[in-house]
N, C-alpha and C positions, 0 to 999 in steps of 0.2 A: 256209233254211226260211221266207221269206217274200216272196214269191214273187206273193202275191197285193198287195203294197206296190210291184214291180216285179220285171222281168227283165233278164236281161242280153242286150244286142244281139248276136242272130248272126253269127257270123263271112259265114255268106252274106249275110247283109243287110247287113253293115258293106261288105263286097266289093261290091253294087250300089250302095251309095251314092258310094263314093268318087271314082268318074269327074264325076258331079257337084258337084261342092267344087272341080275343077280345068279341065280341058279341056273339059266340056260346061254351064260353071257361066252359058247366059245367062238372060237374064229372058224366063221361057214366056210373055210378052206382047209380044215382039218379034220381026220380022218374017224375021228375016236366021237364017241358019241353026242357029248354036249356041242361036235363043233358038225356034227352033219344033223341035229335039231335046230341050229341055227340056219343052212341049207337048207333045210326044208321050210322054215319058216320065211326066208326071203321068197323061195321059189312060191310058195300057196300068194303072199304079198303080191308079187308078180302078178300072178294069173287076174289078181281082182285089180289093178289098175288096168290091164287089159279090158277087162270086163266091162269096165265106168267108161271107155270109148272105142269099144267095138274092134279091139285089136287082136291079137295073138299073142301070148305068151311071151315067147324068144324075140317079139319087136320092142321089148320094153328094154330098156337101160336104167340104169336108177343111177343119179347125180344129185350133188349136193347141193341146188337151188335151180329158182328158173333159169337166173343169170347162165350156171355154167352149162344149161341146156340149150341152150342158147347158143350159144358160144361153143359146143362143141358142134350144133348142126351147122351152122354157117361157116365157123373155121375148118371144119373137118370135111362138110361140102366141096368147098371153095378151095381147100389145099389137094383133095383127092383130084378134081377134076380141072384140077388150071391146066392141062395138055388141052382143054377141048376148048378152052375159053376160059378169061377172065372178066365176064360182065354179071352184075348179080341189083337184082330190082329189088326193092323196099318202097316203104312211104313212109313220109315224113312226119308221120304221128306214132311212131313204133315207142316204145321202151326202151330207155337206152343202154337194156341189154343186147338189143340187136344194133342200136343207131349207133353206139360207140363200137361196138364188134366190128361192123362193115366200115366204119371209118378208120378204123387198124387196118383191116385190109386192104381201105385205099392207099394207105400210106406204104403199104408192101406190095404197091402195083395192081391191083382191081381196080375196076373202073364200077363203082357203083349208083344209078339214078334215084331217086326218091322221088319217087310221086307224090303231085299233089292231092288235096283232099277238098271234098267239097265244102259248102259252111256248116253241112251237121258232121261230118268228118267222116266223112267217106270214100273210099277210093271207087273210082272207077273204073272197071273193064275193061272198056273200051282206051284207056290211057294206057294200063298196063299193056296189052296185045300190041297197042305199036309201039312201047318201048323196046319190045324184046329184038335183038339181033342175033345173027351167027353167032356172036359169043359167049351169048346168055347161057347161064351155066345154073342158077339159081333164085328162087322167086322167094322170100319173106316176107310173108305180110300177116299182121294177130289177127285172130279171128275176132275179137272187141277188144277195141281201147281204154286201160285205163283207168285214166281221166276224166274222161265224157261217156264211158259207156256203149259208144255207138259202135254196132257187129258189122263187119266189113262181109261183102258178098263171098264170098271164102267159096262154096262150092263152085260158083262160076269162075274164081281164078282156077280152083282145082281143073276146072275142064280144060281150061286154056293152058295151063301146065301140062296136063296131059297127054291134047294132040300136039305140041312144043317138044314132048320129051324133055321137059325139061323138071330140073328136083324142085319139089314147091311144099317149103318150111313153114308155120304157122304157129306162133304164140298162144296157146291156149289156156296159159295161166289164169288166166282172168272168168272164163266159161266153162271148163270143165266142171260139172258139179252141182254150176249153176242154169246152164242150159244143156239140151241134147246135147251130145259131141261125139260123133261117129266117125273116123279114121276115112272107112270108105267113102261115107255119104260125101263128105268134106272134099275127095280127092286128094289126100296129104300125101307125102313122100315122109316126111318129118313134124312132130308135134310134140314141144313143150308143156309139162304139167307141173305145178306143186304141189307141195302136202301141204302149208301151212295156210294155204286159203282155202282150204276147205275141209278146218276143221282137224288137220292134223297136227304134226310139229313139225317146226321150223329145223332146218341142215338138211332137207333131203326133198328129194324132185324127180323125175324120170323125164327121158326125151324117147319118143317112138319114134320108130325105125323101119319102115316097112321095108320087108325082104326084098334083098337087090339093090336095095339102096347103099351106095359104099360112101364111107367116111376115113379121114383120119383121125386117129385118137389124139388127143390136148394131153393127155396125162399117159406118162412110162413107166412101168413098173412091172407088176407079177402079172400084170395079163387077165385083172377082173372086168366084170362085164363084156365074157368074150371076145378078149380083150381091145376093149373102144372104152374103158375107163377105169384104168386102175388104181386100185388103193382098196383096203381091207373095207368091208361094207357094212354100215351103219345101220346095225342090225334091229334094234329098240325103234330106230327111225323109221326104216324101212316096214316092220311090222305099220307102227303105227300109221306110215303111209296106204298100206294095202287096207287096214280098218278102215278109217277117212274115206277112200275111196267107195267100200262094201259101202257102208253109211250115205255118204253123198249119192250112190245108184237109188236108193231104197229112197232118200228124203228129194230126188229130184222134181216129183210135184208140189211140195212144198217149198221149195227155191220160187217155181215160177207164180205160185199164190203171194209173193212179194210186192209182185207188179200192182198188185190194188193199193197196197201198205205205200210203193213209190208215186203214184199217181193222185193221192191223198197230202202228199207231201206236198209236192208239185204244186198242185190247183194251191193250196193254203199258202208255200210260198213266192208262187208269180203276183198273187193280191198285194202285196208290196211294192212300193210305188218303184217307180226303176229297176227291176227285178226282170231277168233274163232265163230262159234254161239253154244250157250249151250243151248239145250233140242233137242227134236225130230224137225226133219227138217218138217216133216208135219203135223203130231198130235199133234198140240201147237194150243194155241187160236189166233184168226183171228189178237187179236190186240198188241201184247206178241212179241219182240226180245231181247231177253238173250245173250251178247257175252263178252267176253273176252279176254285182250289184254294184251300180254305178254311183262314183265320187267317193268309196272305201276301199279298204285291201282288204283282201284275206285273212293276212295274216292276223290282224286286228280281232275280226269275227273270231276265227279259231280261239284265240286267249277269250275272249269274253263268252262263249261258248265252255270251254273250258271250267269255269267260273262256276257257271251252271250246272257242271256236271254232265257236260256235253262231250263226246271226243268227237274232232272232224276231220276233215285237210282239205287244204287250196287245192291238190291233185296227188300225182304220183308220190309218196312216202321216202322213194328212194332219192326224189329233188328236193323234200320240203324244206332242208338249210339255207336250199341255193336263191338269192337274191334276185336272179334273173325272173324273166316270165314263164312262165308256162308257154315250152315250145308246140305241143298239145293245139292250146288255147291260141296260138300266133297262126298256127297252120289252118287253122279254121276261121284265120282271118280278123280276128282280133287286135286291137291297140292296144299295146304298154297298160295303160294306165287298167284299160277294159279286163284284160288278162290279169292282172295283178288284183281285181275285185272276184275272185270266184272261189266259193264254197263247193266241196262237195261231199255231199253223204251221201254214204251205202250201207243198204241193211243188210242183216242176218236173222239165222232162225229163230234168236231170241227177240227180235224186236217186234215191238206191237204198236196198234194202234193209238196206244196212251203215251208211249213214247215220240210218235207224229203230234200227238194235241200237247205233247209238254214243248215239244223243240215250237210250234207252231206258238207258243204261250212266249217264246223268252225271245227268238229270235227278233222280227219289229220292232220291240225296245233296245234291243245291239243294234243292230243298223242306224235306227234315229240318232242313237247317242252319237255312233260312231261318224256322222255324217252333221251330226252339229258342231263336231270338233275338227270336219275336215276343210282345208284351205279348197278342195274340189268343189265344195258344194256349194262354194258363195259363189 
C-alpha cells in the first residue's frame, strides 16, 4: 500500500530487459553490431515514452531518476536563460527534487517565490499570474503531489505560461501512467517522468523537452542525449523503461478503476473517531489516500502496520528518516503535532478489495492501542 514510494518491476519488463545484461549488452555508441542493437533498442524505448504522454520522439531525454530530471530542467532553464531574468515561481508543496534545486539557485543569485496552497493543496492561478514579473524566466509546479495526492490546475498554468512566454516545468512523476498525461493538452515546456513508479526499474527517468526549448546540460562528457546528458546509456534500464511505459498506456483504464478500490478505503477509514483525509476530496489521483489521526504519529502506525503485513508511509519515501513534519502537511496548514499523525496509502494493480477489508480489519485496533499509550490523548 505504497505504491506511490515505488513499484515493483514487471515480470514483462524484467523479460525485456534481460537480453540486454547479456547477449546484446554493447555500448549504443558503437559502430559494430551488438552496439547499434542497443541503438536501436534505446531509440524504439524512446518513441513509446513518447507515446504514454503525447510527445515526439527527439523531446525525450532519458536520466537517471526524477530527482536528476528535475534538476536538469530547472538548472539547465535557469542557467541558459539568466541574460533575460533571474525570477523563477514554484509552490511550496513540490518535491524536494525541485524545492532544494531552486533553493541552490537562490543561493547562486535567483530570486525564487513559492506559492502558497490552498487547505486541499492546491495552488492557485490567480496567485501565480500576479507573481510573475519582467524577470520570470521559469514556472515549476507537479502536476499532483506526492503526499496528499491532490492534481494541481496544470493546463491552466500552462495557458498562462504560454501568453507569459514564459518556460513552464512540471513534475509528472507521480501521474504519468496513472492518469491522462498529454504534453500538449498540459501546455508543458518541460515534463519529468520515471520508470520505477510505474512498474518499471529503478536508475532511469526521462525529462521532455519540447522543441525550442533550450537548456544547459548538468553533466560533460561525450555528448549523449544530444548532448543535454552525458554518460554512456543504461540500456537494460532504458529498454525496461520504454516496456513500463507500452504497459502503463494499455493498463491506463485500469489505474483509474482504483478510484472505487481508494474511495472504499476512505468511507471505512474516516469511521474512525478523529480521523481526517488530507488533500482535495476529488482532484487527488485515483490511487492516493492521505489521512490523519489525532493524538498518534505516524510513525507508530507504520511499524504496527508493518506488523500486520502492511507496508505504508507518513508521506514522501525520500523524507521518511527525517524527524521534521511533513512540509507537504504544514503548507496545507497543518500543526506539528496534526502533521506528524498521517498515514498514507496508495494502491496498485495488484491490490484488491480484500486487501481494503484486511487493512480496514487491523487498522482501529492500532490506533486505539496507540492512543491509549499516548500522553496526547489524556
Amino acid at each position: 500500500m505504497d505504491h506511490s514510494a515505488t513499484t515493483a518491476t514487471d515480470p514483462a519488463v524484467l523479460e525485456a530487459m534481460l537480453p540486454y545484461f547479456s547477449e546484446k549488452y554493447g555500448n549504443p555508441s558503437s559502430l559494430y553490431t551488438i552496439g547499434r542493437q542497443a541503438r536501436k533498442a534505446i531509440e524504439e524505448a524512446r518513441q513509446k515514452v513518447a507515446d504514454l504522454i503525447g510527445a515526439k520522439k527527439e523531446e525525450i531525454i532519458f536520466t537517471g531518476s526524477g530527482t536528476e530530471s528535475d534538476n536538469l530542467a530547472i538548472k539547465g532553464s535557469a542557467l541558459r536563460n539568466r541574460k533575460k531574468g533571474d525570477h523563477i515561481i514554484t509552490s511550496s508543496i513540490e518535491h524536494h527534487a525541485v524545492l532544494n534545486t531552486c533553493k541552490y539557485l537562490e543561493k547562486n543569485g535567483f530570486k525564487v517565490t513559492y506559492l502558497p496552497v490552498s487547505k486541499e493543496g492546491i495552488v492557485n492561478p490567480d496567485d501565480l499570474e500576479k507573481a510573475i514579473n519582467s524577470q520570470t524566466i521559469l514556472i515549476t509546479i507537479m502536476h499532483a503531489n506526492n503526499e496528499i495526492g491532490s492534481i494541481q490546475p496544470v493546463e491552466e498554468i500552462g495557458r498562462i505560461a504560454k501568453e507569459k512566454e514564459i518556460i513552464f516545468h512540471t513534475d509528472a512523476v507521480q501521474t504519468a501512467g496513472k492518469i491522462p498525461v498529454n504534453v500538449d493538452t498540459l501546455g508543458v515546456s518541460m515534463l519529468s517522468i520515471s520508470a520505477h513508479k510505474i512498474y518499471g526499474p529503478k536508475g532511469v527517468a526521462a525529462l521532455y523537452m519540447r522543441k525550442g526549448t533550450g537548456i544547459e546540460p548538468q553533466l560533460h562528457g561525450g555528448g549523449h542525449e544530444r548532448n543535454l546528458r552525458s554518460s554512456t546509456e543504461n540500456v537494460p534500464g532504458i529498454v525496461g523503461f520504454g516496456k513500463a511505459c507500452e504497459l502503463a498506456k494499455e493498463h491506463l483504464p485500469q489505474e483509474s478503476n482504483l478510484a472505487a478500490l481508494r474511495d472504499s478505503l476512505i468511507r471505512g477509514v474516516l469511521k474512525i473517531e478523529d480521523s481526517y483525509l488530507n488533500g482535495h476530496p476529488i482532484e487527488r489521483l485515483p490511487n492516493n489516500a492521505n489521512f490523519r489521526f489525532s493524538y498518534i504519529e505516524g510513525e507508530s502506525m507504520i511499524l504496527n502496520l508493518d506488523m500486520k503485513g502492511v507496508a505504508a508511509s507518513t508521506g514522501s519515501a525520500c523524507s521518511s528518516t527525517s524527524l521534521e513534519p511533513s512540509h507537504v502537511l504544514m503548507a496545507i496548514g497543518l500543526r506539528p503535532e496534526e502533521a506528524h499523525g498521517s498515514l498514507r496509502l496508495t494502491l496498485g494493480r495488484e491490490n484488491t478489495q480484500e486487501d481494503i477489508d484486511y487493512i480496514l480489519s487491523v487498522l482501529p485496533d492500532i490506533v486505539n492501542k496507540l492512543r491509549m499509550m499516548s500522553p496526547l490523548a489524556r
